[in-house]
Jmol script that loads the backbone (N, CA, C; Angstrom):
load data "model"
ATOM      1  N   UNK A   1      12.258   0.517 -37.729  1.00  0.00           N
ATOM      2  CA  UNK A   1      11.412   0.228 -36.584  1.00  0.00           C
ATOM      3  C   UNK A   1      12.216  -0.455 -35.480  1.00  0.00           C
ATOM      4  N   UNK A   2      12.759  -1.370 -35.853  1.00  0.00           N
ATOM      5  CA  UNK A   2      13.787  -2.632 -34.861  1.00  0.00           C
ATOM      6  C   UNK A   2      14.936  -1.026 -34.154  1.00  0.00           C
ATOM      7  N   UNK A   3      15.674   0.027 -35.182  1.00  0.00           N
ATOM      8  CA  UNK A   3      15.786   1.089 -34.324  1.00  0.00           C
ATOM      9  C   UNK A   3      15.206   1.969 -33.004  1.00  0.00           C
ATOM     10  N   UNK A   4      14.537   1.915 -33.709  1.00  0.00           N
ATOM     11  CA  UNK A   4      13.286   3.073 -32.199  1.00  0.00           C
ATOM     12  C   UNK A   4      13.252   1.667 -31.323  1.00  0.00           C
ATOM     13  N   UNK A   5      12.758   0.610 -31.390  1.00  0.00           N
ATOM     14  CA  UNK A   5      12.737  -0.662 -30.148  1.00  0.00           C
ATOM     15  C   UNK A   5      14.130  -0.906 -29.240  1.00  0.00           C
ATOM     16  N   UNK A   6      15.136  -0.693 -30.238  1.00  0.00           N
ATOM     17  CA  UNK A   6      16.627  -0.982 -29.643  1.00  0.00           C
ATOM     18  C   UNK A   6      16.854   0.559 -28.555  1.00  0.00           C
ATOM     19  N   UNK A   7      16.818   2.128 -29.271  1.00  0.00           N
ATOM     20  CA  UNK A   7      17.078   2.723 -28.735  1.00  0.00           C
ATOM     21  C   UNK A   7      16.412   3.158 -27.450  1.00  0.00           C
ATOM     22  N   UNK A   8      14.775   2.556 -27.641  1.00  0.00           N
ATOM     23  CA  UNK A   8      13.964   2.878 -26.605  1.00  0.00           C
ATOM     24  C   UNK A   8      14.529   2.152 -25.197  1.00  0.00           C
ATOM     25  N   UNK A   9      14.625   0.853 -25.511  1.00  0.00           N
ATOM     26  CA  UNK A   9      15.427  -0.059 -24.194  1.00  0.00           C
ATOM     27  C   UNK A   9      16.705   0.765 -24.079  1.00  0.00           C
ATOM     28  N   UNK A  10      17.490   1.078 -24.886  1.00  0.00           N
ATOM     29  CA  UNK A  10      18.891   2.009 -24.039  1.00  0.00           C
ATOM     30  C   UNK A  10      18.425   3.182 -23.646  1.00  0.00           C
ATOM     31  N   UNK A  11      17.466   4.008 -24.153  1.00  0.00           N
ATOM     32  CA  UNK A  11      16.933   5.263 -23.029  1.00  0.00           C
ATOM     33  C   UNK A  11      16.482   4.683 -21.625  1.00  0.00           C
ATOM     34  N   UNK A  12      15.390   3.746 -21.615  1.00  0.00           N
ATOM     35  CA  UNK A  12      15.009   3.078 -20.679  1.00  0.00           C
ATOM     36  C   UNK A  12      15.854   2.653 -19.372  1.00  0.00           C
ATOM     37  N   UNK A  13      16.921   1.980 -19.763  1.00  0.00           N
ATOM     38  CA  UNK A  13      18.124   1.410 -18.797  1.00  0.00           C
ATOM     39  C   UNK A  13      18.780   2.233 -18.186  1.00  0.00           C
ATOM     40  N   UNK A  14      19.323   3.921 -19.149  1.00  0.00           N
ATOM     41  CA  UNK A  14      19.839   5.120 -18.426  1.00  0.00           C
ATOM     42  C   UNK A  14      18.786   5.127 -17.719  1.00  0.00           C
ATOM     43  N   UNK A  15      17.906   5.422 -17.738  1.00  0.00           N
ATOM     44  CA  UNK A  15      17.043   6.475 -17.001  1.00  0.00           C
ATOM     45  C   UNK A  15      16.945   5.589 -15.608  1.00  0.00           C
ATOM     46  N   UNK A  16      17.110   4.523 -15.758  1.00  0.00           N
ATOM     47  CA  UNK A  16      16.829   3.259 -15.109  1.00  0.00           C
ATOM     48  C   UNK A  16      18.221   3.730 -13.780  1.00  0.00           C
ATOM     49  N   UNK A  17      19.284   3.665 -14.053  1.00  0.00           N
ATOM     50  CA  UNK A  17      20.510   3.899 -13.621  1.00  0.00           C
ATOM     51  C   UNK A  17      20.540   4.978 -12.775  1.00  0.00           C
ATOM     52  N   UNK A  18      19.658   6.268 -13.398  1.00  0.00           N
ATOM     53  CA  UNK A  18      19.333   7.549 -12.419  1.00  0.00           C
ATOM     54  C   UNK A  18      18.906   7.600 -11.431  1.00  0.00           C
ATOM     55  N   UNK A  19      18.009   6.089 -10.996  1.00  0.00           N
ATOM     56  CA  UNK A  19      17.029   5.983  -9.962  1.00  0.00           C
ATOM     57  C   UNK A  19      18.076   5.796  -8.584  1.00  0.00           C
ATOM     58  N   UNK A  20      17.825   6.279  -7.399  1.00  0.00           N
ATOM     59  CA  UNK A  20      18.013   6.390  -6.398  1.00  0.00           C
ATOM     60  C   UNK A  20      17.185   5.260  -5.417  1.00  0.00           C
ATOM     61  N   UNK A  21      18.354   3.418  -5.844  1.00  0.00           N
ATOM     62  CA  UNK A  21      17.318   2.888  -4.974  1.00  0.00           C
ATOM     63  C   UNK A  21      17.367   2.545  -3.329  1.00  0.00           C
ATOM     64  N   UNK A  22      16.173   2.281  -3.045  1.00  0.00           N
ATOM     65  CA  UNK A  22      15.954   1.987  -1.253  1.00  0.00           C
ATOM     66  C   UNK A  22      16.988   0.647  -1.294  1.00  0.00           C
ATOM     67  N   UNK A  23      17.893   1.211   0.027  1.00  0.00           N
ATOM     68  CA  UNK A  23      18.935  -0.119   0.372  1.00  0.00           C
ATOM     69  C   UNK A  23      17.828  -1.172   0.880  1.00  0.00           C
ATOM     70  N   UNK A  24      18.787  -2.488   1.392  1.00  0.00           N
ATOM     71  CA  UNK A  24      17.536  -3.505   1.821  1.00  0.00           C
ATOM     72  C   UNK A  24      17.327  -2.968   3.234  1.00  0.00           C
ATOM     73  N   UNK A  25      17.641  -2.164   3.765  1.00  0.00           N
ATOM     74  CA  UNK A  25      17.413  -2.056   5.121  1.00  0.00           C
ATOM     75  C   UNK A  25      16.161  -1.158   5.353  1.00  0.00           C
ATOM     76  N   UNK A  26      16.221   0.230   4.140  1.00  0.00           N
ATOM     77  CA  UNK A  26      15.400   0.948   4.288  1.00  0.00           C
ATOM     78  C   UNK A  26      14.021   0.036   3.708  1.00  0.00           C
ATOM     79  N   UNK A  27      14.370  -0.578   3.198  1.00  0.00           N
ATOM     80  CA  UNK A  27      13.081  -1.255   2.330  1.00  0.00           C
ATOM     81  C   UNK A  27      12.259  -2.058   3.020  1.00  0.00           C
ATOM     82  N   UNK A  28      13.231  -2.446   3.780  1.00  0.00           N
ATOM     83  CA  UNK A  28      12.186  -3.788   4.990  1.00  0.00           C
ATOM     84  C   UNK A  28      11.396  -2.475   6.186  1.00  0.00           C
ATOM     85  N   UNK A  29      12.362  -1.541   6.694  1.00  0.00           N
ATOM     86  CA  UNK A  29      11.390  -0.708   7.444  1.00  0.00           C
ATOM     87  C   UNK A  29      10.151  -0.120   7.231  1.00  0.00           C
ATOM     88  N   UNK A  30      10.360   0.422   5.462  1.00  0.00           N
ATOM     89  CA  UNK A  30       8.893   0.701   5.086  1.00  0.00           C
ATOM     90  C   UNK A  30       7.993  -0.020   4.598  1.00  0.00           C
ATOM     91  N   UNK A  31       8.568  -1.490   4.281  1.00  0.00           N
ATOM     92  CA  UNK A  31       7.435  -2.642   4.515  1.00  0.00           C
ATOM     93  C   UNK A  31       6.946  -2.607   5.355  1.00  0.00           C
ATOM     94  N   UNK A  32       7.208  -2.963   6.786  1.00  0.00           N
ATOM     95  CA  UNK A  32       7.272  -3.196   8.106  1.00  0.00           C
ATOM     96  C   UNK A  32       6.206  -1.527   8.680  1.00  0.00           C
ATOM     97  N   UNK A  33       6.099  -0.442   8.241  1.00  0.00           N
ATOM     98  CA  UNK A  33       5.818   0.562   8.758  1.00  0.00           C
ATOM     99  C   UNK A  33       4.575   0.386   7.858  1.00  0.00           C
ATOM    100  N   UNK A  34       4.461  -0.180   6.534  1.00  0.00           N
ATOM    101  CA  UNK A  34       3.423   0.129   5.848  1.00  0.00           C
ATOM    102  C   UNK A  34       2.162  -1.070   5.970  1.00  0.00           C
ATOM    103  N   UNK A  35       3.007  -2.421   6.781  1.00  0.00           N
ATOM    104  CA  UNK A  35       2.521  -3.353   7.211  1.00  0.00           C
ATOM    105  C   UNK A  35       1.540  -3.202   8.616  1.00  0.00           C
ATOM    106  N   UNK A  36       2.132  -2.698   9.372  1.00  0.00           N
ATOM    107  CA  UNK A  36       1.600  -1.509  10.635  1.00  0.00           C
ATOM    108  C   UNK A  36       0.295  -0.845  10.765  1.00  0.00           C
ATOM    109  N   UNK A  37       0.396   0.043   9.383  1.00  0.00           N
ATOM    110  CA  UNK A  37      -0.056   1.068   9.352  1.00  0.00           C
ATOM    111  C   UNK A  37      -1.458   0.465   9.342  1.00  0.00           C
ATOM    112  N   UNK A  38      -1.286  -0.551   7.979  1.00  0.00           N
ATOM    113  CA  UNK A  38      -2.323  -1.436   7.554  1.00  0.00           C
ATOM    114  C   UNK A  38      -3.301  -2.174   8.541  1.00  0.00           C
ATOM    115  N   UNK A  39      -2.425  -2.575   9.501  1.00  0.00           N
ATOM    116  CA  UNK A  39      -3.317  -3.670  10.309  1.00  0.00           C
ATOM    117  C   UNK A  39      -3.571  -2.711  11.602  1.00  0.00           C
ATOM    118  N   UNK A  40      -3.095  -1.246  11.551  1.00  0.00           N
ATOM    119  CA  UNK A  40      -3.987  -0.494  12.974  1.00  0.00           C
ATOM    120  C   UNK A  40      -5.057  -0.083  11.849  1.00  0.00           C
ATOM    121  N   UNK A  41      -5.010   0.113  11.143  1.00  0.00           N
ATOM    122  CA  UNK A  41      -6.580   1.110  10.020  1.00  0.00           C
ATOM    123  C   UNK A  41      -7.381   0.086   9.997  1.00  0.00           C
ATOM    124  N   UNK A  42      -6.954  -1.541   9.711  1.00  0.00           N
ATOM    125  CA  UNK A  42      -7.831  -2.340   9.530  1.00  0.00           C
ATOM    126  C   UNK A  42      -8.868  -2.889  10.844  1.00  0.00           C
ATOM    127  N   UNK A  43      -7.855  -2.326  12.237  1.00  0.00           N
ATOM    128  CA  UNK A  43      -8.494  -3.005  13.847  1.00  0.00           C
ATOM    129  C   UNK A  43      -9.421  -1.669  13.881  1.00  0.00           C
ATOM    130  N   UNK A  44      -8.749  -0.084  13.667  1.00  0.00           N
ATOM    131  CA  UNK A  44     -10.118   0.869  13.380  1.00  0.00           C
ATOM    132  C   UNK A  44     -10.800   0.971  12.792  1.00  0.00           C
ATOM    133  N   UNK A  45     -10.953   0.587  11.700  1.00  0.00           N
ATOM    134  CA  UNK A  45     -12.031   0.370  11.054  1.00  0.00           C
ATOM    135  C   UNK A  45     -13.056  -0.711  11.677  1.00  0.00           C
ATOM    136  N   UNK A  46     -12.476  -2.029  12.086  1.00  0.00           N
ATOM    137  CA  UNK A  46     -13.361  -3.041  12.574  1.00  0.00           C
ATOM    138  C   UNK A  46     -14.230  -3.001  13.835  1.00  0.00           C
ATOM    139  N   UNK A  47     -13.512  -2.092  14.374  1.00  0.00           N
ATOM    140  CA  UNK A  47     -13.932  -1.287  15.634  1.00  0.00           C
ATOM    141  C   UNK A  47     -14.796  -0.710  15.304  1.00  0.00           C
ATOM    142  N   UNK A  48     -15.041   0.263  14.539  1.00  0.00           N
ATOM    143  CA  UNK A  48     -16.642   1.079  14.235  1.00  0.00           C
ATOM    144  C   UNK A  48     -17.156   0.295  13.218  1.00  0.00           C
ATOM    145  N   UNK A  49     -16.842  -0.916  12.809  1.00  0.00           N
ATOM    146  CA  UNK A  49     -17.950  -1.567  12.493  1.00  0.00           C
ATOM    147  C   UNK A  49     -18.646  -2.373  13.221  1.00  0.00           C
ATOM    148  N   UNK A  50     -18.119  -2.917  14.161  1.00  0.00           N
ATOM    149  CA  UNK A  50     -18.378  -3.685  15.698  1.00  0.00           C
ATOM    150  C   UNK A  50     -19.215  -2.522  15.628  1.00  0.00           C
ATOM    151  N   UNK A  51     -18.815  -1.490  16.733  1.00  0.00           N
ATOM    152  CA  UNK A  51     -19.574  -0.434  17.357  1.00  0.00           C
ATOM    153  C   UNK A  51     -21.086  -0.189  16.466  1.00  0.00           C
ATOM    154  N   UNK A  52     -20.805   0.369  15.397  1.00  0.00           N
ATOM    155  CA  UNK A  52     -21.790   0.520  14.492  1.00  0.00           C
ATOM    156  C   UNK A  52     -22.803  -0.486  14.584  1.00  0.00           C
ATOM    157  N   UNK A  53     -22.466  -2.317  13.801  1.00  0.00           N
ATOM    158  CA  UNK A  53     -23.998  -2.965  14.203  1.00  0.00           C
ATOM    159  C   UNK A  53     -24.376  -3.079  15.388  1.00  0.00           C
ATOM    160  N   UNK A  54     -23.409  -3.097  16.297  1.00  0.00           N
ATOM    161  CA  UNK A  54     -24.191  -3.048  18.209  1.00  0.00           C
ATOM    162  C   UNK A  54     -25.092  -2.090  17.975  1.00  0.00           C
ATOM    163  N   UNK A  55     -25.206  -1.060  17.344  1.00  0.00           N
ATOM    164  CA  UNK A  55     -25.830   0.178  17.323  1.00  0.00           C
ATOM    165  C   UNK A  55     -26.952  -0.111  17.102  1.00  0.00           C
ATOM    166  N   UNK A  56     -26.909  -0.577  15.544  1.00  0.00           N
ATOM    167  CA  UNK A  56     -27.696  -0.748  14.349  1.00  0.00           C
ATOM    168  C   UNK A  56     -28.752  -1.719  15.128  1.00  0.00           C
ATOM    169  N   UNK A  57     -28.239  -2.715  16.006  1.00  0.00           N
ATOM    170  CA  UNK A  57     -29.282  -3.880  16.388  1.00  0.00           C
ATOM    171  C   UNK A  57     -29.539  -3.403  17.379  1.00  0.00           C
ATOM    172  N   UNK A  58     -29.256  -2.642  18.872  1.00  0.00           N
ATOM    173  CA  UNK A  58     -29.872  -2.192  19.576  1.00  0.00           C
ATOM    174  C   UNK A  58     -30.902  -1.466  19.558  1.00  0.00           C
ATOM    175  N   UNK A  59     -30.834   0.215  18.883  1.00  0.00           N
ATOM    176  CA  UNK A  59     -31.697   0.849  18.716  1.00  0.00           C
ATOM    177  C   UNK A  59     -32.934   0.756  17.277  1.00  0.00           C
ATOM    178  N   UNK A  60     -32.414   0.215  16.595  1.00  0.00           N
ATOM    179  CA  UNK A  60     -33.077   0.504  15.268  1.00  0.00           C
ATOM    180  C   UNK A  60     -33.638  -1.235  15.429  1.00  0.00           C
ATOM    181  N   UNK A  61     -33.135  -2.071  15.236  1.00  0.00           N
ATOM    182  CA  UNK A  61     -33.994  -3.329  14.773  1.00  0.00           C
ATOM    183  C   UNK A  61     -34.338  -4.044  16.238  1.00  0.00           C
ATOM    184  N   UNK A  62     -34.234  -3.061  17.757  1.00  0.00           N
ATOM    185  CA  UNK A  62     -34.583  -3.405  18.498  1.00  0.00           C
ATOM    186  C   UNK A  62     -34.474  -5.415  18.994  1.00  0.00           C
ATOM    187  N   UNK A  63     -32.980  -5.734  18.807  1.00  0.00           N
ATOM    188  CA  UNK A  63     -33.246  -7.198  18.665  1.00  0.00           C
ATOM    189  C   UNK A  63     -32.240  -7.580  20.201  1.00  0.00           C
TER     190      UNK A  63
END
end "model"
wireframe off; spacefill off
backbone 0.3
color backbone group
């Protein structure tokens, strides 16, 4: 058993080694792009929810 546990971590680590990783430069841009992305979806979204109860209280609950 302590076999298959030992060999599983050395398959693991190759496979590990194969990976193709993001330098720090690319990594901060697609933080930074995914950070972005986040806070324009979050101002559109808030926007038709604004829009929406203006709606909701104008016509419908007449207030």
């Amino acid at each position: 058993m302590f076999e298959r546990i030992r060999r599983f971590f050395q398959e693991t680590r190759q496979e590990l080694r194969h990976i193709n990783w993001p330098t720090r430069q690319e990594a901060t841009r697609l933080t930074a792009f995914v950070v972005a992305l986040s806070l324009a979806l979050a101002a559109f979204l808030g926007a038709f929810d604004y829009l929406f109860t203006f709606l909701l209280k104008k016509f419908i609950l007449n207030v």
